[in-house]
C-alpha positions in Angstrom: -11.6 -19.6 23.7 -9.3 -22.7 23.9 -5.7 -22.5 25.1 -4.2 -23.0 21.8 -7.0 -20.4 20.0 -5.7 -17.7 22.7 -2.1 -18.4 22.3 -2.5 -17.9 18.6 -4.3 -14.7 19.3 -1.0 -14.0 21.7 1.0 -14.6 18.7 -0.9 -12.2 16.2 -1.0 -9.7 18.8 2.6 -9.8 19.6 3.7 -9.5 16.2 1.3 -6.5 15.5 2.3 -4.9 18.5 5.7 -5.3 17.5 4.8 -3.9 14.1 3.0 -0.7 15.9 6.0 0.0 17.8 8.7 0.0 15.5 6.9 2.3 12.8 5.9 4.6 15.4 9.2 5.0 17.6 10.8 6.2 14.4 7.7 8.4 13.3 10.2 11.0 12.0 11.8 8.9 9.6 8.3 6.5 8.8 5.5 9.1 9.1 6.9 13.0 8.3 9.0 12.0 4.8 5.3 10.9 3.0 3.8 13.7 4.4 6.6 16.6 3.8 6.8 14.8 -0.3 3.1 14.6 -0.5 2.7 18.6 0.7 5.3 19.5 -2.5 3.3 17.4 -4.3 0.0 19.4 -3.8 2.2 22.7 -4.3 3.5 21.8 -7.4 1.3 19.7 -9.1 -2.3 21.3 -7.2 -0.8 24.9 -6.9 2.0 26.1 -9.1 0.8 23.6 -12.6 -2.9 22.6 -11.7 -4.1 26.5 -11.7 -3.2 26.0 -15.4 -5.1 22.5 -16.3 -9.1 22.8 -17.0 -10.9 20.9 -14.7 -11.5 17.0 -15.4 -14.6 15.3 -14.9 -16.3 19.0 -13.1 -13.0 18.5 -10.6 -10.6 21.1 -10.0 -7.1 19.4 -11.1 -6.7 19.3 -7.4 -9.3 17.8 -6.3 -8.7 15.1 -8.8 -4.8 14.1 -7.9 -5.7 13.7 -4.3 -7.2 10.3 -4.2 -4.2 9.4 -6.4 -2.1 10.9 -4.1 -3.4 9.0 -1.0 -3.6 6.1 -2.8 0.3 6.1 -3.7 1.2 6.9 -0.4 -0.8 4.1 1.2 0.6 1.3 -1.0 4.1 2.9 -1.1 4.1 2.9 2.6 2.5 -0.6 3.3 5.0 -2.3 1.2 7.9 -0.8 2.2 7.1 -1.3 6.1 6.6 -4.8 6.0 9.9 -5.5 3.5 12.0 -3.5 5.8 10.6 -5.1 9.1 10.6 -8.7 7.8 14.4 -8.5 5.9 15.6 -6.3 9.1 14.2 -9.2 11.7 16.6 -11.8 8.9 19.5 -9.5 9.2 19.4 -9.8 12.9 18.3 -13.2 12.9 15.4 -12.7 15.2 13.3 -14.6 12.4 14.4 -17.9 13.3 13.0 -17.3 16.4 9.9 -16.9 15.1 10.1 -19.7 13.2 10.9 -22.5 15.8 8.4 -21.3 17.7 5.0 -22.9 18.1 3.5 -20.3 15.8 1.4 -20.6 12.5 3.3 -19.7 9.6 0.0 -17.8 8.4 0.0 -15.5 11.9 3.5 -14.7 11.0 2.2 -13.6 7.4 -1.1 -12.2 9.0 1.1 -10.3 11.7 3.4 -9.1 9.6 1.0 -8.1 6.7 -1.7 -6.1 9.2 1.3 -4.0 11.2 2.2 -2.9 7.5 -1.3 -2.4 6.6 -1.7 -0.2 9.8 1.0 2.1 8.9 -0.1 2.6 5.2 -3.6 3.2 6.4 -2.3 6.1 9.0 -0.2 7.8 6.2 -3.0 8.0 3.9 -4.8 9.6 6.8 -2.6 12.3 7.2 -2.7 12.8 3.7 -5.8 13.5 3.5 -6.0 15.9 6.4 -3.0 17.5 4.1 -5.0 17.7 1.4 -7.8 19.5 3.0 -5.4 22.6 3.3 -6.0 22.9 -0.2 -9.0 22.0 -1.5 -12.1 20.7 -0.3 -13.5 17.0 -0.6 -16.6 14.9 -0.3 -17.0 11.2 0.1 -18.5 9.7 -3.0 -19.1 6.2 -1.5 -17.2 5.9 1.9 -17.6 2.1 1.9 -15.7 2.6 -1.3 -12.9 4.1 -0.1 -12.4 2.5 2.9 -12.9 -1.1 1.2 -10.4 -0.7 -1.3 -7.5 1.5 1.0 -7.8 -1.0 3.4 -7.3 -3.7 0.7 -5.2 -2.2 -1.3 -2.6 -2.0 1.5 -2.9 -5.1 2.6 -2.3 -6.7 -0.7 0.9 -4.2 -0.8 1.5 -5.3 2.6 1.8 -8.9 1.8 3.8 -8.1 -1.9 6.6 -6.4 0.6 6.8 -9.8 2.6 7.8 -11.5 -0.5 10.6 -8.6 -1.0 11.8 -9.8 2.6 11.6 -13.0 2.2 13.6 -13.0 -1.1 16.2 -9.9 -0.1 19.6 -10.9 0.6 21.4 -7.8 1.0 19.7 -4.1 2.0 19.8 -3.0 -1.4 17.1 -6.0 -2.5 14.8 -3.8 -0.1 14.4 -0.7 -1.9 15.2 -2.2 -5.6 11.1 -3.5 -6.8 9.8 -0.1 -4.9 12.5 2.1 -7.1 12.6 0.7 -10.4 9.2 -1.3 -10.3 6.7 -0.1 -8.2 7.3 4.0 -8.8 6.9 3.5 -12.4 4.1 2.2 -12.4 2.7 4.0 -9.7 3.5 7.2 -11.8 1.8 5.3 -14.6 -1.3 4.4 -12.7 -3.2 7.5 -12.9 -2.2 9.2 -10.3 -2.3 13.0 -12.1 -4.2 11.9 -15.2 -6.8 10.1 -16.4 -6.4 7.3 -19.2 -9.1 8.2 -20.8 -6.7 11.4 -22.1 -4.2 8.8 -23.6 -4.3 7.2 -27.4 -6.3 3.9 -27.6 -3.0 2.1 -27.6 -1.7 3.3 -24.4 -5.4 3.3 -22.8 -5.5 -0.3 -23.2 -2.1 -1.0 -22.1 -2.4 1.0 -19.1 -6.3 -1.3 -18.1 -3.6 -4.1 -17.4 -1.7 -1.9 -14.7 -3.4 -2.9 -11.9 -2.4 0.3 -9.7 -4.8 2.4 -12.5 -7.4 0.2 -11.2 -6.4 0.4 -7.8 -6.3 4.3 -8.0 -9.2 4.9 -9.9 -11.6 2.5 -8.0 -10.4 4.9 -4.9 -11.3 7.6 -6.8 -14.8 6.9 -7.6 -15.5 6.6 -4.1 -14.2 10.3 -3.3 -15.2 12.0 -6.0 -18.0 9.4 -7.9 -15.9 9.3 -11.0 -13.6 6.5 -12.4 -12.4 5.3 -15.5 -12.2 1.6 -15.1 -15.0 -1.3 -13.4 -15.5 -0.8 -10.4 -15.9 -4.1 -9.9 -13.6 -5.6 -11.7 -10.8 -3.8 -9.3 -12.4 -5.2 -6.3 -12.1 -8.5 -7.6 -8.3 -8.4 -9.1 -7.3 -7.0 -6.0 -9.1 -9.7 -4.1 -7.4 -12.3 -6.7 -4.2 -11.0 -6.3 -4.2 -10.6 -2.4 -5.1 -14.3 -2.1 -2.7 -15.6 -4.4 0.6 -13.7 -2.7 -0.7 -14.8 0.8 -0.4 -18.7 -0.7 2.9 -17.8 -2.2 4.2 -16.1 0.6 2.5 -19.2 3.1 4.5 -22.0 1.5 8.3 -19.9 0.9 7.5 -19.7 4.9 6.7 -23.4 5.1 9.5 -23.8 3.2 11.9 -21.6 4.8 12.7 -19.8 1.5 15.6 -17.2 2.4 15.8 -18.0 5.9 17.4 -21.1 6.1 21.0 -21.5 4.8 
Protein backbone atom coordinates (compact mmCIF):
# COMPACT_ATOMS: atom_id res chain seq x y z
CA UNK A 1 0.00 0.00 0.00
CA UNK A 2 1.48 3.43 -0.99
CA UNK A 3 1.74 6.39 1.46
CA UNK A 4 -0.93 8.34 0.09
CA UNK A 5 -3.39 4.89 -0.39
CA UNK A 6 -2.80 4.37 3.58
CA UNK A 7 -3.27 7.90 4.50
CA UNK A 8 -6.65 7.82 2.74
CA UNK A 9 -7.45 4.61 4.51
CA UNK A 10 -6.26 6.88 7.80
CA UNK A 11 -8.87 9.29 6.73
CA UNK A 12 -11.85 6.82 6.20
CA UNK A 13 -11.00 5.21 9.29
CA UNK A 14 -10.83 8.32 11.29
CA UNK A 15 -14.09 9.59 10.19
CA UNK A 16 -15.85 6.21 10.90
CA UNK A 17 -14.33 5.93 14.08
CA UNK A 18 -15.52 9.20 14.73
CA UNK A 19 -18.95 8.26 13.56
CA UNK A 20 -18.86 4.88 15.97
CA UNK A 21 -18.09 6.91 18.80
CA UNK A 22 -20.52 9.57 18.85
CA UNK A 23 -23.63 7.34 18.21
CA UNK A 24 -22.57 5.01 20.70
CA UNK A 25 -21.44 7.42 23.75
CA UNK A 26 -25.00 8.62 23.59
CA UNK A 27 -26.60 5.09 23.08
CA UNK A 28 -29.47 6.21 25.38
CA UNK A 29 -30.63 8.92 23.37
CA UNK A 30 -29.45 7.09 19.67
CA UNK A 31 -30.09 3.37 20.31
CA UNK A 32 -33.07 2.91 23.34
CA UNK A 33 -35.80 5.63 21.69
CA UNK A 34 -36.11 3.17 18.21
CA UNK A 35 -36.23 0.35 20.28
CA UNK A 36 -38.66 1.56 23.28
CA UNK A 37 -41.19 3.10 19.90
CA UNK A 38 -40.69 0.02 17.96
CA UNK A 39 -41.70 -2.36 21.20
CA UNK A 40 -45.30 -0.10 21.32
CA UNK A 41 -45.31 -0.64 17.90
CA UNK A 42 -45.43 -4.50 18.08
CA UNK A 43 -48.05 -4.07 21.20
CA UNK A 44 -50.24 -2.09 19.47
CA UNK A 45 -50.26 -2.83 16.01
CA UNK A 46 -48.94 -6.94 16.54
CA UNK A 47 -50.82 -7.38 19.91
CA UNK A 48 -53.77 -5.23 20.91
CA UNK A 49 -55.09 -4.60 16.69
CA UNK A 50 -53.25 -7.44 14.78
CA UNK A 51 -55.13 -10.38 16.98
CA UNK A 52 -58.14 -8.82 15.05
CA UNK A 53 -56.72 -8.73 11.19
CA UNK A 54 -56.84 -12.30 9.21
CA UNK A 55 -53.57 -13.28 8.22
CA UNK A 56 -52.07 -11.86 4.88
CA UNK A 57 -50.22 -13.81 2.43
CA UNK A 58 -50.35 -17.29 5.26
CA UNK A 59 -48.62 -14.53 7.82
CA UNK A 60 -49.80 -13.74 11.03
CA UNK A 61 -50.36 -9.69 10.90
CA UNK A 62 -47.33 -9.85 12.97
CA UNK A 63 -45.27 -11.54 11.35
CA UNK A 64 -45.98 -9.40 8.34
CA UNK A 65 -45.31 -5.59 9.93
CA UNK A 66 -41.98 -6.77 11.20
CA UNK A 67 -39.83 -6.46 8.10
CA UNK A 68 -41.67 -3.15 7.65
CA UNK A 69 -40.87 -2.33 11.02
CA UNK A 70 -37.06 -2.96 10.70
CA UNK A 71 -36.97 -1.52 7.57
CA UNK A 72 -38.33 1.97 8.92
CA UNK A 73 -36.16 1.95 11.73
CA UNK A 74 -33.06 1.30 9.62
CA UNK A 75 -33.59 4.17 7.13
CA UNK A 76 -35.09 6.45 9.76
CA UNK A 77 -32.01 5.97 11.83
CA UNK A 78 -29.33 6.08 8.99
CA UNK A 79 -30.54 9.36 7.81
CA UNK A 80 -31.02 11.07 10.77
CA UNK A 81 -27.30 10.08 12.15
CA UNK A 82 -25.52 11.26 9.35
CA UNK A 83 -27.71 14.82 9.03
CA UNK A 84 -27.22 15.40 12.64
CA UNK A 85 -23.38 14.55 12.64
CA UNK A 86 -22.51 16.36 9.46
CA UNK A 87 -24.79 19.87 10.32
CA UNK A 88 -23.55 19.49 14.11
CA UNK A 89 -19.67 19.25 12.88
CA UNK A 90 -20.93 22.91 10.68
CA UNK A 91 -22.37 24.35 13.81
CA UNK A 92 -19.09 23.86 15.54
CA UNK A 93 -17.07 24.52 12.57
CA UNK A 94 -14.98 21.43 12.85
CA UNK A 95 -15.99 20.87 9.04
CA UNK A 96 -13.69 23.24 7.67
CA UNK A 97 -11.22 21.37 9.08
CA UNK A 98 -11.97 18.67 7.31
CA UNK A 99 -12.12 20.45 4.35
CA UNK A 100 -8.63 22.08 4.20
CA UNK A 101 -7.25 19.06 4.84
CA UNK A 102 -5.58 16.82 2.36
CA UNK A 103 -8.60 14.56 2.27
CA UNK A 104 -10.92 13.32 -0.65
CA UNK A 105 -14.08 14.95 -0.70
CA UNK A 106 -15.50 11.32 -1.56
CA UNK A 107 -13.83 9.75 1.99
CA UNK A 108 -15.56 12.56 3.60
CA UNK A 109 -18.94 11.47 1.88
CA UNK A 110 -17.87 7.66 2.22
CA UNK A 111 -16.94 8.37 6.02
CA UNK A 112 -19.75 10.09 6.81
CA UNK A 113 -22.25 7.90 4.84
CA UNK A 114 -20.77 4.27 6.34
CA UNK A 115 -20.77 5.61 10.29
CA UNK A 116 -24.52 6.32 9.51
CA UNK A 117 -25.05 3.18 7.75
CA UNK A 118 -23.46 1.37 10.76
CA UNK A 119 -25.86 2.81 13.24
CA UNK A 120 -29.03 2.09 11.01
CA UNK A 121 -27.75 -1.43 10.48
CA UNK A 122 -27.38 -2.05 14.57
CA UNK A 123 -30.98 -0.55 15.20
CA UNK A 124 -32.46 -2.83 12.79
CA UNK A 125 -30.65 -5.54 14.67
CA UNK A 126 -32.07 -4.88 17.82
CA UNK A 127 -35.28 -4.76 16.21
CA UNK A 128 -35.36 -7.80 15.14
CA UNK A 129 -34.15 -9.43 18.36
CA UNK A 130 -37.36 -7.26 19.66
CA UNK A 131 -39.47 -8.80 17.35
CA UNK A 132 -38.61 -12.30 18.24
CA UNK A 133 -40.41 -11.72 21.69
CA UNK A 134 -43.39 -11.90 19.71
CA UNK A 135 -43.51 -13.85 17.01
CA UNK A 136 -41.33 -16.15 15.37
CA UNK A 137 -39.41 -15.53 11.87
CA UNK A 138 -37.53 -17.40 9.14
CA UNK A 139 -35.12 -15.96 6.58
CA UNK A 140 -36.70 -16.25 3.15
CA UNK A 141 -33.49 -15.22 1.20
CA UNK A 142 -30.81 -13.96 3.72
CA UNK A 143 -28.70 -12.53 0.84
CA UNK A 144 -31.95 -10.61 0.33
CA UNK A 145 -32.21 -9.10 3.38
CA UNK A 146 -28.90 -8.32 4.04
CA UNK A 147 -28.33 -6.77 0.42
CA UNK A 148 -31.09 -4.45 0.49
CA UNK A 149 -30.79 -3.26 4.64
CA UNK A 150 -27.41 -2.73 3.99
CA UNK A 151 -28.27 -0.65 0.87
CA UNK A 152 -31.14 0.76 1.84
CA UNK A 153 -29.25 2.54 4.72
CA UNK A 154 -26.68 3.62 2.94
CA UNK A 155 -28.66 5.30 0.28
CA UNK A 156 -30.59 6.96 3.49
CA UNK A 157 -27.23 7.55 4.79
CA UNK A 158 -26.02 9.59 2.03
CA UNK A 159 -29.89 11.45 1.52
CA UNK A 160 -29.16 12.81 5.34
CA UNK A 161 -25.72 14.26 4.14
CA UNK A 162 -27.50 16.37 1.75
CA UNK A 163 -29.97 17.51 4.79
CA UNK A 164 -26.47 18.63 6.39
CA UNK A 165 -25.03 20.06 3.86
CA UNK A 166 -28.13 22.27 3.03
CA UNK A 167 -29.36 22.87 6.92
CA UNK A 168 -28.79 26.23 8.20
CA UNK A 169 -30.36 26.31 11.44
CA UNK A 170 -31.24 22.94 13.74
CA UNK A 171 -34.64 22.95 12.77
CA UNK A 172 -33.55 22.19 8.83
CA UNK A 173 -32.33 18.79 10.57
CA UNK A 174 -35.45 17.23 11.62
CA UNK A 175 -37.90 19.18 8.98
CA UNK A 176 -37.53 16.35 5.54
CA UNK A 177 -37.55 13.29 8.32
CA UNK A 178 -40.96 14.97 9.95
CA UNK A 179 -42.95 16.16 7.21
CA UNK A 180 -41.35 14.08 4.23
CA UNK A 181 -39.85 11.11 5.12
CA UNK A 182 -42.56 9.77 7.92
CA UNK A 183 -45.29 10.12 5.49
CA UNK A 184 -44.13 8.33 3.20
CA UNK A 185 -42.66 5.87 5.30
CA UNK A 186 -46.20 5.32 6.86
CA UNK A 187 -47.29 5.15 3.20
CA UNK A 188 -44.69 2.58 2.17
CA UNK A 189 -46.22 -0.51 3.33
CA UNK A 190 -45.05 -0.77 6.39
CA UNK A 191 -48.58 -2.34 8.06
CA UNK A 192 -50.32 -3.13 4.77
CA UNK A 193 -49.95 -4.40 1.65
CA UNK A 194 -50.80 -2.34 -1.67
CA UNK A 195 -52.25 -4.86 -3.13
CA UNK A 196 -55.39 -4.09 -0.51
CA UNK A 197 -55.65 -0.54 -1.94
CA UNK A 198 -57.93 0.62 -5.17
CA UNK A 199 -56.05 0.51 -8.49
CA UNK A 200 -55.57 4.19 -8.29
CA UNK A 201 -53.79 4.32 -5.15
CA UNK A 202 -51.90 0.88 -5.95
CA UNK A 203 -50.24 2.55 -8.80
CA UNK A 204 -49.55 5.75 -7.09
CA UNK A 205 -48.09 4.11 -4.19
CA UNK A 206 -45.33 1.67 -7.10
CA UNK A 207 -43.71 5.20 -7.39
CA UNK A 208 -42.93 5.45 -3.50
CA UNK A 209 -39.78 4.13 -3.54
CA UNK A 210 -39.80 3.15 0.37
CA UNK A 211 -42.85 0.44 -0.79
CA UNK A 212 -40.25 -1.00 -2.83
CA UNK A 213 -37.68 -0.63 -0.35
CA UNK A 214 -39.90 -2.39 2.28
CA UNK A 215 -41.33 -4.88 0.33
CA UNK A 216 -38.10 -6.07 -1.41
CA UNK A 217 -37.04 -6.64 2.43
CA UNK A 218 -39.94 -8.46 2.93
CA UNK A 219 -39.61 -11.01 0.45
CA UNK A 220 -36.43 -12.01 1.74
CA UNK A 221 -38.00 -12.72 5.39
CA UNK A 222 -40.95 -14.04 4.71
CA UNK A 223 -40.73 -14.98 0.45
CA UNK A 224 -43.57 -12.67 -0.20
CA UNK A 225 -43.67 -9.21 -1.91
CA UNK A 226 -45.74 -7.15 -3.89
CA UNK A 227 -43.48 -5.27 -6.22
CA UNK A 228 -40.13 -6.57 -8.57
CA UNK A 229 -37.77 -7.62 -6.81
CA UNK A 230 -35.49 -6.49 -9.11
CA UNK A 231 -36.57 -3.53 -10.07
CA UNK A 232 -35.98 -2.31 -6.26
CA UNK A 233 -32.51 -3.40 -6.33
CA UNK A 234 -31.89 -1.48 -9.16
CA UNK A 235 -33.79 2.05 -8.20
CA UNK A 236 -32.11 1.84 -5.09
CA UNK A 237 -28.83 1.32 -6.79
CA UNK A 238 -29.85 4.38 -9.24
CA UNK A 239 -30.74 6.45 -6.64
CA UNK A 240 -27.71 5.72 -4.22
CA UNK A 241 -25.31 6.68 -7.11
CA UNK A 242 -26.94 9.69 -8.09
CA UNK A 243 -27.05 11.43 -4.32
CA UNK A 244 -23.40 10.32 -3.83
CA UNK A 245 -22.57 12.69 -7.28
CA UNK A 246 -24.77 15.29 -5.90
CA UNK A 247 -23.57 15.29 -2.60
CA UNK A 248 -19.59 14.85 -4.19
CA UNK A 249 -19.74 18.18 -6.18
CA UNK A 250 -21.93 20.58 -3.20
CA UNK A 251 -18.67 19.21 -1.31
CA UNK A 252 -16.33 20.25 -4.18
CA UNK A 253 -18.14 23.15 -4.17
CA UNK A 254 -18.41 23.99 -0.72
CA UNK A 255 -22.26 24.30 -0.80
CA UNK A 256 -23.29 25.50 2.87
CA UNK A 257 -20.03 25.54 4.28
CA UNK A 258 -18.42 28.38 2.89
CA UNK A 259 -19.83 31.92 3.64
Amino acid sequence: MSIRSKQIYIAFQTIVQKEIIRFTRIWSQTLLPPAITMTLYFLIFGKLIGSQIHNISGYTYMQYIVPGLVMMSVMTNAYVNTASSFFGAKFSKSIEELMVAPVPNYIILFGFTFGGMLRGLLVGFIVILISLLFTHLHIYNFWIVISMATLSSMLFSVAGLLNGIFAKKFDDVSFIPTFILTPLTYLGGVFYSINQLPPFWKNVSIFNPIVNIVDTFRYGILGISDVNIVGSFVMVCAFFVVLCLWSLVLLQRGTGMRT
